[in-house]
N, CA, C and O of each residue as an XYZ file, in Angstrom:
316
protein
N      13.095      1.911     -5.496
C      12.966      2.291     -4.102
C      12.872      1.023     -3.263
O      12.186      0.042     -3.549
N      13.652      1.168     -2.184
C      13.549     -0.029     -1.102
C      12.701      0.488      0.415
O      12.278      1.619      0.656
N      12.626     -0.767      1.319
C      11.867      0.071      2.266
C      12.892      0.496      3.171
O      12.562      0.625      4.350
N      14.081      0.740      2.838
C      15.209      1.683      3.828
C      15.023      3.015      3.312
O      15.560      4.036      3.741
N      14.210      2.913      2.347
C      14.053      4.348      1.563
C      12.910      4.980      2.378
O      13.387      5.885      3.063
N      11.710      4.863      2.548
C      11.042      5.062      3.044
C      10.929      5.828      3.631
O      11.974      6.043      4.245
N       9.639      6.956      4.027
C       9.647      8.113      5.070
C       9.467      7.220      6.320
O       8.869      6.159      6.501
N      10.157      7.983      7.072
C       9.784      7.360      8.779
C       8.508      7.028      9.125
O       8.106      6.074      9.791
N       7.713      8.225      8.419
C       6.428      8.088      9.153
C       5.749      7.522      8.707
O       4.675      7.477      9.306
N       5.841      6.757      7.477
C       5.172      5.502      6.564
C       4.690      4.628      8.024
O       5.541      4.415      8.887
N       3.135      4.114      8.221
C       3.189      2.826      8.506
C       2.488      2.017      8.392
O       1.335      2.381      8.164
N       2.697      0.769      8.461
C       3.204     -0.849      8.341
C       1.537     -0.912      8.545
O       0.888     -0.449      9.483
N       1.039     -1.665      7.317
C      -0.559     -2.277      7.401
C      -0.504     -3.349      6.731
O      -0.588     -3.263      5.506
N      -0.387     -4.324      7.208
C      -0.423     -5.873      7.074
C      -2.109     -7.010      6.769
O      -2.355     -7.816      5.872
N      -2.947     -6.557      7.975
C      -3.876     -6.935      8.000
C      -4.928     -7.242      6.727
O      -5.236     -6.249      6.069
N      -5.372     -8.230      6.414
C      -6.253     -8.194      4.799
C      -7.419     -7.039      4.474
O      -7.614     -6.304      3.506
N      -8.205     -7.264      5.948
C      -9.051     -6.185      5.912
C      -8.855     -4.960      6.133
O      -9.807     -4.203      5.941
N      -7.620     -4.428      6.582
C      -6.736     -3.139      6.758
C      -6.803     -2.795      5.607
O      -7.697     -2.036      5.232
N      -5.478     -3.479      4.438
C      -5.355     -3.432      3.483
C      -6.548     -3.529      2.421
O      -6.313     -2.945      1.363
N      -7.090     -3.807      2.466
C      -8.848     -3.769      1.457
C      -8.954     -2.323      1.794
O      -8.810     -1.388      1.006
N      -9.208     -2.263      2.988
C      -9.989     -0.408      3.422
C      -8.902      0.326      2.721
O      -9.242      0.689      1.594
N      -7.799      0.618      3.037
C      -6.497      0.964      2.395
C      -6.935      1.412      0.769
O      -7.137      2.525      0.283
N      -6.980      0.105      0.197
C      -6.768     -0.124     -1.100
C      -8.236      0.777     -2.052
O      -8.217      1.595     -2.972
N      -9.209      0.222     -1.388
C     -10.468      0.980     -1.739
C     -11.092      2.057     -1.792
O     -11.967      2.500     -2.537
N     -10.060      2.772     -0.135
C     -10.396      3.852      0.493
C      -9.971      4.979     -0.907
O     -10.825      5.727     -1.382
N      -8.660      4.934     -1.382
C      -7.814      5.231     -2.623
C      -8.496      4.935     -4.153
O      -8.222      5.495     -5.214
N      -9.100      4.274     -3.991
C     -10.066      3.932     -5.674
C      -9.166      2.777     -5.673
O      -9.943      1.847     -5.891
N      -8.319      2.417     -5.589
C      -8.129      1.063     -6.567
C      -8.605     -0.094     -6.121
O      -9.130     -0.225     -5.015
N      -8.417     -1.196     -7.129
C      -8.944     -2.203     -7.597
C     -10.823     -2.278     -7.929
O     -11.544     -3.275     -7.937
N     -11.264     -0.507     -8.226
C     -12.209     -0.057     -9.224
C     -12.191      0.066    -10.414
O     -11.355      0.853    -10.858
N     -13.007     -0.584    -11.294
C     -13.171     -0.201    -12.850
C     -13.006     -1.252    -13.624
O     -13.070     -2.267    -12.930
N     -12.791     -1.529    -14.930
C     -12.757     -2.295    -15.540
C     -11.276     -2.990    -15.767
O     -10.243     -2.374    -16.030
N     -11.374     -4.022    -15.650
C     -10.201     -4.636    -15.444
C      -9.300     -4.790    -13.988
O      -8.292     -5.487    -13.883
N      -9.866     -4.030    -12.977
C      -9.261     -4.196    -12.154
C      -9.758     -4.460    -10.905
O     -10.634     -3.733    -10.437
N      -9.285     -5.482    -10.243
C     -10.133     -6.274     -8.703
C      -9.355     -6.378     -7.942
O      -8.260     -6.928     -8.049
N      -9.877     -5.790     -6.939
C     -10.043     -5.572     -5.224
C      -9.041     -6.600     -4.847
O      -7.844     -6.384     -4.655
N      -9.714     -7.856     -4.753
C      -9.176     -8.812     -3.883
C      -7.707     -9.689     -4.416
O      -7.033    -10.425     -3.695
N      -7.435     -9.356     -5.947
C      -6.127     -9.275     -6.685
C      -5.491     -8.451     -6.195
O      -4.584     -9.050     -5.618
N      -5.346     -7.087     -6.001
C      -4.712     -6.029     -5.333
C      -4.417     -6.616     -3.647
O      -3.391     -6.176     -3.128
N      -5.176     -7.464     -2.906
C      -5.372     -7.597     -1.653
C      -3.951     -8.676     -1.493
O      -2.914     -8.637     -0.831
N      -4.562     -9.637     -2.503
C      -3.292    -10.929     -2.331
C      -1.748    -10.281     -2.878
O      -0.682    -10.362     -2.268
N      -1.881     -9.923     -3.605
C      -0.804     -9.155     -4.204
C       0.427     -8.434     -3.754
O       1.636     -8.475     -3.985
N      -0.470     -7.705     -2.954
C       0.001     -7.251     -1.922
C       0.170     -6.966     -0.753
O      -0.018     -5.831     -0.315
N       0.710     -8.359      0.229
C       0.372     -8.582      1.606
C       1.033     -7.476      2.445
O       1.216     -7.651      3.649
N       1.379     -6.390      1.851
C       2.022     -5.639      3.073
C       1.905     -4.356      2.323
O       2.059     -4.294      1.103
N       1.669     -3.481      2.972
C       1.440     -1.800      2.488
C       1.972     -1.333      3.715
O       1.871     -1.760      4.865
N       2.826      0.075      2.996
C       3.003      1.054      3.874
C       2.557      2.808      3.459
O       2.790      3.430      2.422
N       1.948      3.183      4.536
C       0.893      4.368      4.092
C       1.206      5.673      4.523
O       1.231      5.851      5.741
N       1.398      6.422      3.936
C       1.438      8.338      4.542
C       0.208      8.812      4.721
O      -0.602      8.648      3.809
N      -0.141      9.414      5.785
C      -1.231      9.592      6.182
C      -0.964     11.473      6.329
O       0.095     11.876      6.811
N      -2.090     12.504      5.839
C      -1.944     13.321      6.352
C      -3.155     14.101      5.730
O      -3.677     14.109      4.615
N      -3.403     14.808      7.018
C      -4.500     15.462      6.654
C      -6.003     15.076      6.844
O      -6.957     15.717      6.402
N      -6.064     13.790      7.656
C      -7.241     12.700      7.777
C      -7.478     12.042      6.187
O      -8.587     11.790      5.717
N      -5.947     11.794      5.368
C      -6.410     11.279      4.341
C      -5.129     10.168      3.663
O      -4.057     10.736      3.451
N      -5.156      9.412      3.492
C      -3.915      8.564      2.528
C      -3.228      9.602      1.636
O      -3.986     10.254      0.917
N      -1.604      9.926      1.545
C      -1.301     10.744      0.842
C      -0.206     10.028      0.050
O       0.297     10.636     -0.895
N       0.222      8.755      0.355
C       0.979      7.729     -0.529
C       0.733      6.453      0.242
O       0.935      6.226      1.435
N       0.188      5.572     -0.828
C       0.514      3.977     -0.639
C       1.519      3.411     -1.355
O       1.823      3.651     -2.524
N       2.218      2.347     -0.297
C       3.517      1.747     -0.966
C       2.905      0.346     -1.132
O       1.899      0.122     -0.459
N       3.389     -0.664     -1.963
C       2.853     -2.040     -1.855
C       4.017     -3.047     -2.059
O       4.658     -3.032     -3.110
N       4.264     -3.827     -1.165
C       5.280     -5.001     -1.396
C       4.552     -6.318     -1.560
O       3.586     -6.717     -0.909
N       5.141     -6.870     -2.470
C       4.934     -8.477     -3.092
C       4.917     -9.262     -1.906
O       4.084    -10.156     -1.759
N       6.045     -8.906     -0.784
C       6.303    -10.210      0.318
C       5.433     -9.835      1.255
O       4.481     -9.136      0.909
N       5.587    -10.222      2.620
C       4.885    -10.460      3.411
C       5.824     -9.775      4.501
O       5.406     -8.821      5.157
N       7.308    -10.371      4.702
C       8.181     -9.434      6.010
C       9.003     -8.513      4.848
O       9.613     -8.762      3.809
N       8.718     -7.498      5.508
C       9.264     -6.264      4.631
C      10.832     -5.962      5.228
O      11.090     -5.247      6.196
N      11.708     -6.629      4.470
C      12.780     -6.711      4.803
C      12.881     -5.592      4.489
O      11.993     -5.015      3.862
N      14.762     -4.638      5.110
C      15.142     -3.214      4.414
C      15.603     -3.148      2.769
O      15.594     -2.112      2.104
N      15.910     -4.167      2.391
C      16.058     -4.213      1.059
C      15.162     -4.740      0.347
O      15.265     -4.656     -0.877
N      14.232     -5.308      0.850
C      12.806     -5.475     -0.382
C      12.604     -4.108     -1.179
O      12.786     -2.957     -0.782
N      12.041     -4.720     -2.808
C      11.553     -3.224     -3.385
C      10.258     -2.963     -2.869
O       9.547     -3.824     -2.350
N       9.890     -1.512     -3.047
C       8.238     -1.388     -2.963
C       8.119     -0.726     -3.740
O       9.043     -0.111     -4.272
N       6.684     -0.640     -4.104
C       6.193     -0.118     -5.493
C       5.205      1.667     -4.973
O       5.137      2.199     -3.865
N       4.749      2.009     -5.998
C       4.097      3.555     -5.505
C       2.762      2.354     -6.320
O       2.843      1.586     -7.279
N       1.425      2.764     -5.201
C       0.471      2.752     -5.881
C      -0.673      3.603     -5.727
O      -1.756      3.438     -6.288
N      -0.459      4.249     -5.167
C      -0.929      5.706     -5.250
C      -0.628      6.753     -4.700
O       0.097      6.569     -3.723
N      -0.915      7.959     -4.939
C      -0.007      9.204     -4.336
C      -1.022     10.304     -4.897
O      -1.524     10.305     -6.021
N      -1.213     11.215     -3.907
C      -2.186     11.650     -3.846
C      -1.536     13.185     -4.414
O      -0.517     13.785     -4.074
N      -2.827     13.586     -5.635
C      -2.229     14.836     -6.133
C      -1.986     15.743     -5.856
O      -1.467     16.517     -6.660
């Protein structure tokens, strides 16, 4: 998946401390083996579905300008 793929209504959270709330809000970078602020650098750019007053998919890209052909990854999706 690229971010031309993307739902429209995905959006764009850049910010570190955005992305922490983001990331945490979802459980990850909880538990053994896995940290917060690795997830944070990792991934300088998230794009989020929001519905329902709740995260219903996070996307995460490696780069920083989310070109239309960068990949993005699923890192969570809500059941």
């Amino acid at each position: 998946m690229r971010v031309r793929d993307l739902p429209s209504e995905a959006l764009l959270v850049q910010d570190s401390q955005d992305r922490r709330a983001v990331l945490e809000s979802v459980g990850l970078g909880h538990g053994p083996g896995l940290d917060l602020e690795a997830l944070v650098r990792e991934y300088p750019t998230l794009f989020v579905e929001v519905g329902e007053g709740e995260y219903r998919k996070v996307w995460g890209i490696r780069r920083l300008v989310p070109y239309l052909d960068e990949p993005v990854e699923v890192l969570y999706a809500a059941a």
